[in-house]
C-alpha positions as protocol buffer text, in pm:
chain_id: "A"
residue {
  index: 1
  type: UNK
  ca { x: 0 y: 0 z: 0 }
}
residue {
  index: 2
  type: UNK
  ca { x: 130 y: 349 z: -107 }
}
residue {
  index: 3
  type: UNK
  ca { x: 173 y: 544 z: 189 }
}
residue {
  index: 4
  type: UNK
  ca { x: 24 y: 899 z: 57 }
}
residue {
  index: 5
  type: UNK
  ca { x: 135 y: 1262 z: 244 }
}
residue {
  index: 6
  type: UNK
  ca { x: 32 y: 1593 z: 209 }
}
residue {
  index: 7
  type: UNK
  ca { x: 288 y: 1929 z: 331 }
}
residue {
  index: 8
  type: UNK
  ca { x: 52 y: 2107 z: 558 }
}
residue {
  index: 9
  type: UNK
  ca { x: 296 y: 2413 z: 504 }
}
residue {
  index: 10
  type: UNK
  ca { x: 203 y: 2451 z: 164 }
}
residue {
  index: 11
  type: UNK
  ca { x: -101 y: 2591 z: -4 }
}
residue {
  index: 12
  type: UNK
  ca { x: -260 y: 2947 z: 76 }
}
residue {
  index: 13
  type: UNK
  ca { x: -80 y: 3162 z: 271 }
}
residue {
  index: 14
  type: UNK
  ca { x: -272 y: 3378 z: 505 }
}
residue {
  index: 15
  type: UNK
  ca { x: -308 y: 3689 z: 261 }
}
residue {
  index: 16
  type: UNK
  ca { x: -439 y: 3513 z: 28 }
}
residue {
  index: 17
  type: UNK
  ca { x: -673 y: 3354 z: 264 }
}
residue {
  index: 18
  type: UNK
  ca { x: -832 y: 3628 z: 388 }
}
residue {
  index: 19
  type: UNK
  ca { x: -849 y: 3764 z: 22 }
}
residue {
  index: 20
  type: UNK
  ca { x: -1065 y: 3450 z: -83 }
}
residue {
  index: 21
  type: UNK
  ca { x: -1277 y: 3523 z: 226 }
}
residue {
  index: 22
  type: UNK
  ca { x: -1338 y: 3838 z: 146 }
}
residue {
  index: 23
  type: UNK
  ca { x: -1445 y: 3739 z: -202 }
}
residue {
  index: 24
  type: UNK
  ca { x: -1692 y: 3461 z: -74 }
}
residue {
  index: 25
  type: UNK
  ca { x: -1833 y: 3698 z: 193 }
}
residue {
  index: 26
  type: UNK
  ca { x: -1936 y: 3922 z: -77 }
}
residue {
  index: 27
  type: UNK
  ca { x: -2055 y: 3738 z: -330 }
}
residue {
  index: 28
  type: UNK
  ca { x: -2286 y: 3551 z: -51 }
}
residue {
  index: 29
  type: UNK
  ca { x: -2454 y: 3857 z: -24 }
}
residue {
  index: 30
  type: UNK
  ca { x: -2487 y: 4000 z: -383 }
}
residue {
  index: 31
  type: UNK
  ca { x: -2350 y: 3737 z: -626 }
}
residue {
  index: 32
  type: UNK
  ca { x: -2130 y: 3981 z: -804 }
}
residue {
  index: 33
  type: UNK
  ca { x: -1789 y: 4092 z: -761 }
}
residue {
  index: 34
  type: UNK
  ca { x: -1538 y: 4274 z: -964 }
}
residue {
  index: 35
  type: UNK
  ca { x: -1135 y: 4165 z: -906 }
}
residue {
  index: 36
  type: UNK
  ca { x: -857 y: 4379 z: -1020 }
}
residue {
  index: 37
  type: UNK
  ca { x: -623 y: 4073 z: -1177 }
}
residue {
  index: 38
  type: UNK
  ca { x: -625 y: 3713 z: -1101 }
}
residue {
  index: 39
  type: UNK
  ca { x: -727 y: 3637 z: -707 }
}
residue {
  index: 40
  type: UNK
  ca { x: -489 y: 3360 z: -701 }
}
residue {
  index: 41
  type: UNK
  ca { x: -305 y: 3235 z: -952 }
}
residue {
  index: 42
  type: UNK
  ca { x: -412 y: 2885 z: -981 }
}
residue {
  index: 43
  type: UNK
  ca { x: -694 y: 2835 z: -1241 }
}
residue {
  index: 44
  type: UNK
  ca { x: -912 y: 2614 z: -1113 }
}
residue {
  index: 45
  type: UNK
  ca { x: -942 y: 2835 z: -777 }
}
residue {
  index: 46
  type: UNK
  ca { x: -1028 y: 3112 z: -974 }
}
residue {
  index: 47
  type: UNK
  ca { x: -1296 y: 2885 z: -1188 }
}
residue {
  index: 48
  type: UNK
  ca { x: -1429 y: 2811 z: -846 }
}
residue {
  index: 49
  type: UNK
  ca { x: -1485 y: 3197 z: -754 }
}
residue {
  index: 50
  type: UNK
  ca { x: -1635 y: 3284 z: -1109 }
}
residue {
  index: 51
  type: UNK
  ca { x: -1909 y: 3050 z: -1060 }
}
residue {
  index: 52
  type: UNK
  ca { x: -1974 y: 3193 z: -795 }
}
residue {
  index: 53
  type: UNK
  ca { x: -2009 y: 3539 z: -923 }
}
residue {
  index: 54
  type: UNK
  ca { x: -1663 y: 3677 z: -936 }
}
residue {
  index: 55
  type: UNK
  ca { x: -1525 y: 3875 z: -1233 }
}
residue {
  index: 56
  type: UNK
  ca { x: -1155 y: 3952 z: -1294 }
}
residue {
  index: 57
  type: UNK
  ca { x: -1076 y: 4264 z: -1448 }
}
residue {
  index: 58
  type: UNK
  ca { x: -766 y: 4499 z: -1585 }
}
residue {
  index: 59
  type: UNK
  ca { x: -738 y: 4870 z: -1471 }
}
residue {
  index: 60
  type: UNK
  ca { x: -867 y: 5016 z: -1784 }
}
residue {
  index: 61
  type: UNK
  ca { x: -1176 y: 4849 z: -1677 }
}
residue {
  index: 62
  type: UNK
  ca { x: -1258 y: 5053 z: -1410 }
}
residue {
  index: 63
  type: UNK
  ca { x: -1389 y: 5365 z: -1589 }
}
residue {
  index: 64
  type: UNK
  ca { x: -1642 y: 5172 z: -1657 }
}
residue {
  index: 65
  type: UNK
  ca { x: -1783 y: 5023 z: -1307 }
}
residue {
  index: 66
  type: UNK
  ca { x: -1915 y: 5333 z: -1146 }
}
residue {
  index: 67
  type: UNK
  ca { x: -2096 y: 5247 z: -845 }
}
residue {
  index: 68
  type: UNK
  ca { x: -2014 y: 4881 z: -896 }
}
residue {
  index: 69
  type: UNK
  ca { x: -1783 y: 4704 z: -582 }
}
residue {
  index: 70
  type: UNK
  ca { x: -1443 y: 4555 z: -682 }
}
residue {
  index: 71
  type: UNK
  ca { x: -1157 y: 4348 z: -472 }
}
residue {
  index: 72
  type: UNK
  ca { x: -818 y: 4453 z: -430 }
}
residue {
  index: 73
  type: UNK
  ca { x: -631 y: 4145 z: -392 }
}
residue {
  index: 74
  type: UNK
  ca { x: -344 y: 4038 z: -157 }
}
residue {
  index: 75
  type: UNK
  ca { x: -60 y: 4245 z: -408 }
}
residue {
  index: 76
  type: UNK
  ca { x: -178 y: 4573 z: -330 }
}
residue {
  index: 77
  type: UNK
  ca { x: -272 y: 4848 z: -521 }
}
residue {
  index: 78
  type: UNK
  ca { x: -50 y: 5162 z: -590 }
}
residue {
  index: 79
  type: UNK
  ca { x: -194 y: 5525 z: -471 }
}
residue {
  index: 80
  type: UNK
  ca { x: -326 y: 5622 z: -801 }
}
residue {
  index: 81
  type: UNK
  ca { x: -589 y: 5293 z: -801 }
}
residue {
  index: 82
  type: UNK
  ca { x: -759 y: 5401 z: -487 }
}
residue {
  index: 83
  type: UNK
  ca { x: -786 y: 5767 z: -645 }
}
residue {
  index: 84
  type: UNK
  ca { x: -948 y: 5673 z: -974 }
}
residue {
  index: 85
  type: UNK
  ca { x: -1247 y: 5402 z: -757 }
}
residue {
  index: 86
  type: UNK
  ca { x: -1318 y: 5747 z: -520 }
}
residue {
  index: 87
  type: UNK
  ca { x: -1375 y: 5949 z: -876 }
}
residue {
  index: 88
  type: UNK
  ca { x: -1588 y: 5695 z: -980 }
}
residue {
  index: 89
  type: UNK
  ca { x: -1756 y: 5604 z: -689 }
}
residue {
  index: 90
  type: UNK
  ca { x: -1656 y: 5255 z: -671 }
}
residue {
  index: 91
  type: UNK
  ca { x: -1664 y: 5082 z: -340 }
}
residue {
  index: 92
  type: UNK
  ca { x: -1347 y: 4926 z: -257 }
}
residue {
  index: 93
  type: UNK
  ca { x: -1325 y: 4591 z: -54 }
}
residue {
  index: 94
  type: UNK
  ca { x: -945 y: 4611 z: 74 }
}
residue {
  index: 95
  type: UNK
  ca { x: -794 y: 4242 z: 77 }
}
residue {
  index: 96
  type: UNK
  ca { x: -435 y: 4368 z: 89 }
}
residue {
  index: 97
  type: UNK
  ca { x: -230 y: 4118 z: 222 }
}
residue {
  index: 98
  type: UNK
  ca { x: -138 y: 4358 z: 577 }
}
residue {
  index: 99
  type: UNK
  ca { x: 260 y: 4263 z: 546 }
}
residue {
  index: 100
  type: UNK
  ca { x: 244 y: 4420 z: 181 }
}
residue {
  index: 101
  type: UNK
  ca { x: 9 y: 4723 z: 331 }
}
residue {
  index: 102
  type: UNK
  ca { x: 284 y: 4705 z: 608 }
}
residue {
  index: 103
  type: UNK
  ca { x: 557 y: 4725 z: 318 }
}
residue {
  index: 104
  type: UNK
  ca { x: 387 y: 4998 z: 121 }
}
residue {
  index: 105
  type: UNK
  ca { x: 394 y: 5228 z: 442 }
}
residue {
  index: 106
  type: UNK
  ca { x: 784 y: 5197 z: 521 }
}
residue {
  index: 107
  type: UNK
  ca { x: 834 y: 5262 z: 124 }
}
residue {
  index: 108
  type: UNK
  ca { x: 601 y: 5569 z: 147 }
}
residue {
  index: 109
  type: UNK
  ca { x: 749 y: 5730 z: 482 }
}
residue {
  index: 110
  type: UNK
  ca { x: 1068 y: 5623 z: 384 }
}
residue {
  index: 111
  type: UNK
  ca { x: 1057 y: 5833 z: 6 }
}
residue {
  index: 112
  type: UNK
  ca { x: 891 y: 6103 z: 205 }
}
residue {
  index: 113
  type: UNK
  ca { x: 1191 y: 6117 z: 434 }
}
residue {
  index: 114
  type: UNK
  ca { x: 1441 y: 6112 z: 168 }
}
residue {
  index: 115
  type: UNK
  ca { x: 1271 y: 6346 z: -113 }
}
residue {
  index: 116
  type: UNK
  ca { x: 1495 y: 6645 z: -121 }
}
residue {
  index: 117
  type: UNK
  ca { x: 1817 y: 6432 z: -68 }
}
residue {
  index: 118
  type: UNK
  ca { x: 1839 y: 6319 z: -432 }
}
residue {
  index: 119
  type: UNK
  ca { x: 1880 y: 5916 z: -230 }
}
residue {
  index: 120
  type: UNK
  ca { x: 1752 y: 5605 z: -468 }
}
residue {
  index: 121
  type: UNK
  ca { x: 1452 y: 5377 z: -299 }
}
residue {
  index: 122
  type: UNK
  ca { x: 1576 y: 5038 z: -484 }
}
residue {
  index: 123
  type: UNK
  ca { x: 1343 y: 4724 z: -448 }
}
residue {
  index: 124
  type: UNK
  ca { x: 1457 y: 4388 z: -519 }
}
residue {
  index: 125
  type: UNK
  ca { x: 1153 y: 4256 z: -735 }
}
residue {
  index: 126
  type: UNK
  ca { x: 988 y: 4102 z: -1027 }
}
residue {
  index: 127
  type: UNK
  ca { x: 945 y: 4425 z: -1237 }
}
residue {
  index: 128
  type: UNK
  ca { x: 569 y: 4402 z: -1373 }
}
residue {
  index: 129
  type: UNK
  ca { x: 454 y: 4235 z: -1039 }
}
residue {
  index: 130
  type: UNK
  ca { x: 151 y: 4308 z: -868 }
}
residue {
  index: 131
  type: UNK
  ca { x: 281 y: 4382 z: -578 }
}
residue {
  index: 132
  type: UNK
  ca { x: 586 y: 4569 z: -686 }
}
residue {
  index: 133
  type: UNK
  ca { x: 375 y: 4805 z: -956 }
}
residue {
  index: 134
  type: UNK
  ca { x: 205 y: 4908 z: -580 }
}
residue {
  index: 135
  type: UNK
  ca { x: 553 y: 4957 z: -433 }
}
residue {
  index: 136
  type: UNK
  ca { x: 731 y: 5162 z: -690 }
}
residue {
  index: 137
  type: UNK
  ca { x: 369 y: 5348 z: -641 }
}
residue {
  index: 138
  type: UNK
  ca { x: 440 y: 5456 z: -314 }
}
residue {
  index: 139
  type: UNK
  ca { x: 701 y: 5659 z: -488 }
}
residue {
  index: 140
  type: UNK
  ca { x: 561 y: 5832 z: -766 }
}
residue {
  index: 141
  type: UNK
  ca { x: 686 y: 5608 z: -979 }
}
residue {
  index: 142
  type: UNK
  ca { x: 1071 y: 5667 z: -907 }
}
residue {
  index: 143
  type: UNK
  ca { x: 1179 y: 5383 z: -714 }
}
residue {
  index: 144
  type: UNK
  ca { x: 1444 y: 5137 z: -937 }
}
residue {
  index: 145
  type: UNK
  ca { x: 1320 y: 4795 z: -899 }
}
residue {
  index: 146
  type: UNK
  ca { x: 1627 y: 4534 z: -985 }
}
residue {
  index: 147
  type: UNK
  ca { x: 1574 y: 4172 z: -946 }
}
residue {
  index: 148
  type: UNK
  ca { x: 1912 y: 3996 z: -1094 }
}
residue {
  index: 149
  type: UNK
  ca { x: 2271 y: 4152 z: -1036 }
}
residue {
  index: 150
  type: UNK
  ca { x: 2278 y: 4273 z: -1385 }
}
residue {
  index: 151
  type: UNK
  ca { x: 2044 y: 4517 z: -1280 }
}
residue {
  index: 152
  type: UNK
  ca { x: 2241 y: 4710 z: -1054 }
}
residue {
  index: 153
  type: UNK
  ca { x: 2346 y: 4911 z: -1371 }
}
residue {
  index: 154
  type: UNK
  ca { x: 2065 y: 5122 z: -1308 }
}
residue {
  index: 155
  type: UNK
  ca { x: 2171 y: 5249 z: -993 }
}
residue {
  index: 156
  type: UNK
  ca { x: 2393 y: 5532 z: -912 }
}
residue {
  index: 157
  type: UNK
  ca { x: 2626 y: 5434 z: -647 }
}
residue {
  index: 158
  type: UNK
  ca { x: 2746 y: 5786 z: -596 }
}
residue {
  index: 159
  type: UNK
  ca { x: 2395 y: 5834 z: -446 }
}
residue {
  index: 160
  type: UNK
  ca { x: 2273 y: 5721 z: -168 }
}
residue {
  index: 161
  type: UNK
  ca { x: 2015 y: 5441 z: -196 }
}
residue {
  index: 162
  type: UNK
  ca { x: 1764 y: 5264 z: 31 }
}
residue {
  index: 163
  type: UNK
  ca { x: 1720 y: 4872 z: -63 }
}
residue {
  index: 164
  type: UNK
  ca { x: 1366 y: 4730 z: 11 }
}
residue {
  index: 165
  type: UNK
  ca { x: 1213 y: 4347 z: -82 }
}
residue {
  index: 166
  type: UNK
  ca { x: 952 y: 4226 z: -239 }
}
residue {
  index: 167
  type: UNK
  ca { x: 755 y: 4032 z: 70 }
}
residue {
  index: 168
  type: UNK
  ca { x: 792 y: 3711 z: -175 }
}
residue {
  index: 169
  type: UNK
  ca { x: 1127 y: 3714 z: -270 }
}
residue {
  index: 170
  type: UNK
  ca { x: 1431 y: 3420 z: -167 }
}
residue {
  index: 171
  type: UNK
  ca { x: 1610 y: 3527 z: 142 }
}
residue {
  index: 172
  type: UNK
  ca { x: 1924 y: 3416 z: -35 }
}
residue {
  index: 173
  type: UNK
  ca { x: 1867 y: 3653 z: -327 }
}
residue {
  index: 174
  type: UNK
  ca { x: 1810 y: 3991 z: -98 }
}
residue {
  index: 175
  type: UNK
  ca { x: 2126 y: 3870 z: 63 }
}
residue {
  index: 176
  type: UNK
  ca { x: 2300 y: 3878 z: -247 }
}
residue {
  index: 177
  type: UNK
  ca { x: 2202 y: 4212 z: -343 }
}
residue {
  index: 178
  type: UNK
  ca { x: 2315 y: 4322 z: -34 }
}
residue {
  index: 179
  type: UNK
  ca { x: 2625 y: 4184 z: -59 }
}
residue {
  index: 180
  type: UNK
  ca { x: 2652 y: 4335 z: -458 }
}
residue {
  index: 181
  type: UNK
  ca { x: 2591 y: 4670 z: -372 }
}
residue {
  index: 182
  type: UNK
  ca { x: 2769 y: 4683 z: -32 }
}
residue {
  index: 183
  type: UNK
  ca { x: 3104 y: 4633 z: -275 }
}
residue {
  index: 184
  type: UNK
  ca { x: 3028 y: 4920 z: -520 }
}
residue {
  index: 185
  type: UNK
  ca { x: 2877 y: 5161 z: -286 }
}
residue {
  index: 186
  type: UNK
  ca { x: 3131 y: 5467 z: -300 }
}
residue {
  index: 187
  type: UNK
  ca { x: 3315 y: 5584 z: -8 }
}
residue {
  index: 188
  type: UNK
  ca { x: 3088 y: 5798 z: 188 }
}
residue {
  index: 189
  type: UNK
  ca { x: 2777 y: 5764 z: 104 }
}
residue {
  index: 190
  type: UNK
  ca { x: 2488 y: 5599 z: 282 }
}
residue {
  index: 191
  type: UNK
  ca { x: 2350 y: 5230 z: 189 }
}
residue {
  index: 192
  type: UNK
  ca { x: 2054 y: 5094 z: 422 }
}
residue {
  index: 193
  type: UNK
  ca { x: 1924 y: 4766 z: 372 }
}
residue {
  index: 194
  type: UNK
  ca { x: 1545 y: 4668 z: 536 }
}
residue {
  index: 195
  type: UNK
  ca { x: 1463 y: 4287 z: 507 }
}
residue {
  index: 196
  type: UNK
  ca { x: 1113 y: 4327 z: 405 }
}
residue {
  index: 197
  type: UNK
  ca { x: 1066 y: 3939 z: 291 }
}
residue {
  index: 198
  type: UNK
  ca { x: 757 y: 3773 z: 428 }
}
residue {
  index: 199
  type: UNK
  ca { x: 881 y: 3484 z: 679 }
}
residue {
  index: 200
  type: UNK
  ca { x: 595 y: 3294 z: 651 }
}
residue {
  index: 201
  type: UNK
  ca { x: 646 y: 3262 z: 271 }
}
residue {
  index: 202
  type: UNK
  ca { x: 1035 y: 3235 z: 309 }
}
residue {
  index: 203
  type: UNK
  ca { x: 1012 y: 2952 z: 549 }
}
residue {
  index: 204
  type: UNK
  ca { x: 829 y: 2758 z: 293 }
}
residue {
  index: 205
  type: UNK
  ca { x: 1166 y: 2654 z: 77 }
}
residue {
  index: 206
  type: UNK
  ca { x: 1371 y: 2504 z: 330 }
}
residue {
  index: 207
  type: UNK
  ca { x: 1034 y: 2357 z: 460 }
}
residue {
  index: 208
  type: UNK
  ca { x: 931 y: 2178 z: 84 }
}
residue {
  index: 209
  type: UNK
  ca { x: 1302 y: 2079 z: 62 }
}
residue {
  index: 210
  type: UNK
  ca { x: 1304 y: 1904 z: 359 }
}
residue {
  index: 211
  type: UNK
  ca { x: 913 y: 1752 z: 262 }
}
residue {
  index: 212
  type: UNK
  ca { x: 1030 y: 1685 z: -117 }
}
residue {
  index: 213
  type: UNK
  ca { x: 1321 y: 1463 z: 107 }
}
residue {
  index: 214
  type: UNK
  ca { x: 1184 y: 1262 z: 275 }
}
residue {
  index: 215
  type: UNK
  ca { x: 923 y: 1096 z: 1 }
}
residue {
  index: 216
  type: UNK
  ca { x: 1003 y: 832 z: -259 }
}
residue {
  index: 217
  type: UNK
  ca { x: 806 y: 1077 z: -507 }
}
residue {
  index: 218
  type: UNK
  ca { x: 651 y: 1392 z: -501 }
}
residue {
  index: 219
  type: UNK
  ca { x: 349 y: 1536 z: -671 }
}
residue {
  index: 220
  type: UNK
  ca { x: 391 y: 1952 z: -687 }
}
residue {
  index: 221
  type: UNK
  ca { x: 32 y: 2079 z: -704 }
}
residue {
  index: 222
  type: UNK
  ca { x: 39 y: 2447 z: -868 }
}
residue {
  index: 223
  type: UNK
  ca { x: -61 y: 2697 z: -1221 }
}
residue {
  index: 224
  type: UNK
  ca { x: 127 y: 2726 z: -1486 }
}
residue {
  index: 225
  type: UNK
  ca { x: 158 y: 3117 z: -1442 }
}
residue {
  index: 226
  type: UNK
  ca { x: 210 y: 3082 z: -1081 }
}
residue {
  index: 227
  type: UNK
  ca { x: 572 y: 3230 z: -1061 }
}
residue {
  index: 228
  type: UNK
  ca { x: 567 y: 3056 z: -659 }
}
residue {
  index: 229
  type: UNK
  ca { x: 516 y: 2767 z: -770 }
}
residue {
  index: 230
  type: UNK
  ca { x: 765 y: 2764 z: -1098 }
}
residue {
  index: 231
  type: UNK
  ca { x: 1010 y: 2852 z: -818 }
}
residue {
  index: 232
  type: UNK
  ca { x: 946 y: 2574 z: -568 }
}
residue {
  index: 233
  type: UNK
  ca { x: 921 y: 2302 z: -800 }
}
residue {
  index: 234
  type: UNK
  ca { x: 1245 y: 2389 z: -898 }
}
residue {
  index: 235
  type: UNK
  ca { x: 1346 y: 2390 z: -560 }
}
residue {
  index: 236
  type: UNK
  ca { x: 1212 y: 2023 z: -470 }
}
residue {
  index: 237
  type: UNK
  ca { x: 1327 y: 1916 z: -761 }
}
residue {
  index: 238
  type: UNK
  ca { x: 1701 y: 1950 z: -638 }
}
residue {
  index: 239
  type: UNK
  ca { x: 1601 y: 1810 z: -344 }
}
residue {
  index: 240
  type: UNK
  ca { x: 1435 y: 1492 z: -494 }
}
residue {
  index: 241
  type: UNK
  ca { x: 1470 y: 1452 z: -885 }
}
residue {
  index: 242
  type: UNK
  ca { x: 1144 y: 1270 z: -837 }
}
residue {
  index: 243
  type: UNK
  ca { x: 927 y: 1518 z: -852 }
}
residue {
  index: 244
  type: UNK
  ca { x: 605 y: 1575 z: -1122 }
}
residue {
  index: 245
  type: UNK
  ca { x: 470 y: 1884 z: -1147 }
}
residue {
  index: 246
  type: UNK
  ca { x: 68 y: 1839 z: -1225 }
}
residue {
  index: 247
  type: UNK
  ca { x: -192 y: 2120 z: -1182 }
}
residue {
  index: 248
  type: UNK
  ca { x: -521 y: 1891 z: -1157 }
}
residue {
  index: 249
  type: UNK
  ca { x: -544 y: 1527 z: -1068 }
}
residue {
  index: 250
  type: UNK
  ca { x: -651 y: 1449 z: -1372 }
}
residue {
  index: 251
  type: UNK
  ca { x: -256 y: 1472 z: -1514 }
}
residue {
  index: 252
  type: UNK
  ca { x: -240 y: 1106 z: -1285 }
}
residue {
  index: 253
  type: UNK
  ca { x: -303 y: 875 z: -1535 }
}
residue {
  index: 254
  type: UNK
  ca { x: -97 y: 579 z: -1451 }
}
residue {
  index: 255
  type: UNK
  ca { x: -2 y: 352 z: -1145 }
}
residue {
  index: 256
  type: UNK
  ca { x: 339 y: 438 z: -967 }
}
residue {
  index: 257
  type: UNK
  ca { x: 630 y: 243 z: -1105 }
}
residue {
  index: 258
  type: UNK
  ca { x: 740 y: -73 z: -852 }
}
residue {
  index: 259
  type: UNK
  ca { x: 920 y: 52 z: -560 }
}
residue {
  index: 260
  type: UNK
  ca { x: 741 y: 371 z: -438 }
}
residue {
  index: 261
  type: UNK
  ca { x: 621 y: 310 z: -140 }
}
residue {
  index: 262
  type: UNK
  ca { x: 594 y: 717 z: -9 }
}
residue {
  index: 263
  type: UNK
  ca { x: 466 y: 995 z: -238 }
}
residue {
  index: 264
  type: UNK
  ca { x: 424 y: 1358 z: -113 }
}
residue {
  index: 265
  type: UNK
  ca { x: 206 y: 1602 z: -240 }
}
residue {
  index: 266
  type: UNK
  ca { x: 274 y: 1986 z: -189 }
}
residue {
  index: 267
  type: UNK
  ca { x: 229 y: 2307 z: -380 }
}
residue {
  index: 268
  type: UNK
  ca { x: 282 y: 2705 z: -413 }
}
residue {
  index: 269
  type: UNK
  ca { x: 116 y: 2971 z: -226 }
}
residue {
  index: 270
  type: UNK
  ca { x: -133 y: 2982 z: -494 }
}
residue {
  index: 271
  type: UNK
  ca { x: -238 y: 2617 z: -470 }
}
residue {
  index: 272
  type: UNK
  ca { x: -585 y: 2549 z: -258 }
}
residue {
  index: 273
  type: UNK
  ca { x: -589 y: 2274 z: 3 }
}
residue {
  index: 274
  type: UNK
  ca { x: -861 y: 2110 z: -147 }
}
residue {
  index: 275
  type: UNK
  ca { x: -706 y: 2069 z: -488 }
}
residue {
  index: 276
  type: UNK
  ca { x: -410 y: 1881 z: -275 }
}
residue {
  index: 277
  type: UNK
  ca { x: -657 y: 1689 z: -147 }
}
residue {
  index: 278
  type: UNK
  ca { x: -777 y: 1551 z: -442 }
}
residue {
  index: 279
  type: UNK
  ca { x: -433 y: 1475 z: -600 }
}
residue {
  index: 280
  type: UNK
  ca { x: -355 y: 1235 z: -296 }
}
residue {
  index: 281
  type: UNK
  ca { x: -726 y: 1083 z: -342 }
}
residue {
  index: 282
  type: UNK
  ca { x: -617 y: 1049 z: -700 }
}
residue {
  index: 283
  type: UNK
  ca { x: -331 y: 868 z: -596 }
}
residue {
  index: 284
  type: UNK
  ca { x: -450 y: 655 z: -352 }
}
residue {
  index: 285
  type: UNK
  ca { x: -728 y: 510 z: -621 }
}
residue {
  index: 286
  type: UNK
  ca { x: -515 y: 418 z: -887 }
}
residue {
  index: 287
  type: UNK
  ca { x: -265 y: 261 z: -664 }
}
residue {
  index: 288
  type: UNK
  ca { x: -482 y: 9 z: -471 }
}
């Protein structure tokens, strides 16, 4: 008999939680919802919310919802989103993740602060992200946002410069970019570093290493757009070469091959519990 496991550290983190929650509360109550962007990036999560009502939508969209009630989801939203729902009269339901509302605050005082004194607000980010488009809002748009170390280019290291993280960026990375600017910094001037990284999301690698370890195989559970969860896999991948990545149970198609006696199931931030749950049912009936 396969022996069949499933990491109870992976799956939804809390933001995203309370974001779904949020969305399920309202729609309850009035059946229709308006999201700016993908909830969650898992698709059959979000299938699950549009049956329900929900309706994902780009910024342009917005214009046109006047009166209407839309979601702002874990990421955040920069300044100028909250400005253009009060001229339209659009009721906001606020499911900002509160370490990212946290994040957006230190950014904002922080640029305040430093405003006259020509300093750089760097973040260490996917450039396009969600989350860091509400960041580099907090700024007016100025803040350099470098995510490998050929992007250091962009900053002037005459100047001083203020380093912040994306909440769901690798420990190891931020400390990297620490390290890479701490050696071209020139003399004299000011560099400040502020680990912004969400623990309970950076606590998840060594955690799905250690999971993706101790199984025969593993099963990693997430969307193909899921940027978490293209991460991760990668991640318990070098920690067991033995590792599938499937978004559905469906992908489970044939019995394990002789010898596996443990399989593990885990998945990104994006993946639900639920859809977990029905890999490892998935497993267990094919492998009576």
């Amino acid at each position: 008999m396969v022996e069949v496991t499933i990491d109870t550290g992976s799956g939804f983190c809390f933001g995203v939680v309370n974001a779904i929650q949020s969305a399920e509360r309202e729609l309850k109550h009035t059946g229709e919802l308006y999201c700016l962007g993908d909830l969650v990036h898992n698709s059959l999560e979000m299938g699950r919310l549009q049956r329900l009502g929900l309706r994902t939508i780009r910024h342009e969209a917005l214009r046109q919802l006047a009166g209407r009630t839309v979601l702002l989801r874990a990421h955040g939203e920069p300044p100028s989103t909250y400005r253009l729902a009060q001229q339209y009269r659009i009721k906001l339901i606020d499911a900002t993740c509160p370490v990212v509302l946290q994040l957006q605050c230190r950014i904002h005082r922080c640029f305040l602060e430093t405003g006259d004194s020509g300093a750089q607000l760097v973040i260490y980010g996917k450039k396009g992200h969600a989350e860091v488009n509400g960041l580099v809002g907090q700024t007016n748009g100025t803040a350099i946002v470098i995510e490998k170390t050929e992007d250091l280019d962009r900053i002037d290291f005459r100047r001083d410069i203020f380093l912040f993280s994306q909440t769901t960026k690798p420990l190891d990375g931020f400390g990297q970019m620490v390290e890479a600017i701490s050696q071209r910094i020139a003399p004299g001037v000011k560099f400040r570093s502020f680990d912004t990284i969400c623990r309970q999301v950076a606590s998840r690698l060594p955690n799905i290493q250690l999971f993706a370890s101790r199984h025969d195989l593993v099963y990693f559970v997430a969307g193909r757009q899921s940027s978490n969860g293209k991460m991760l896999f990668e991640e318990c991948k070098k920690a067991n070469p033995h590792t599938v990545f499937i978004t559905e149970s469906s992908e489970i198609v044939e019995p394990l091959p002789s010898g596996i006696r443990t399989v593990g199931v885990c998945g990104a931030t994006s993946t639900p519990k639920w859809l977990m749950e029905e890999v490892a049912a998935r497993i267990r009936e094919i492998n009576r």
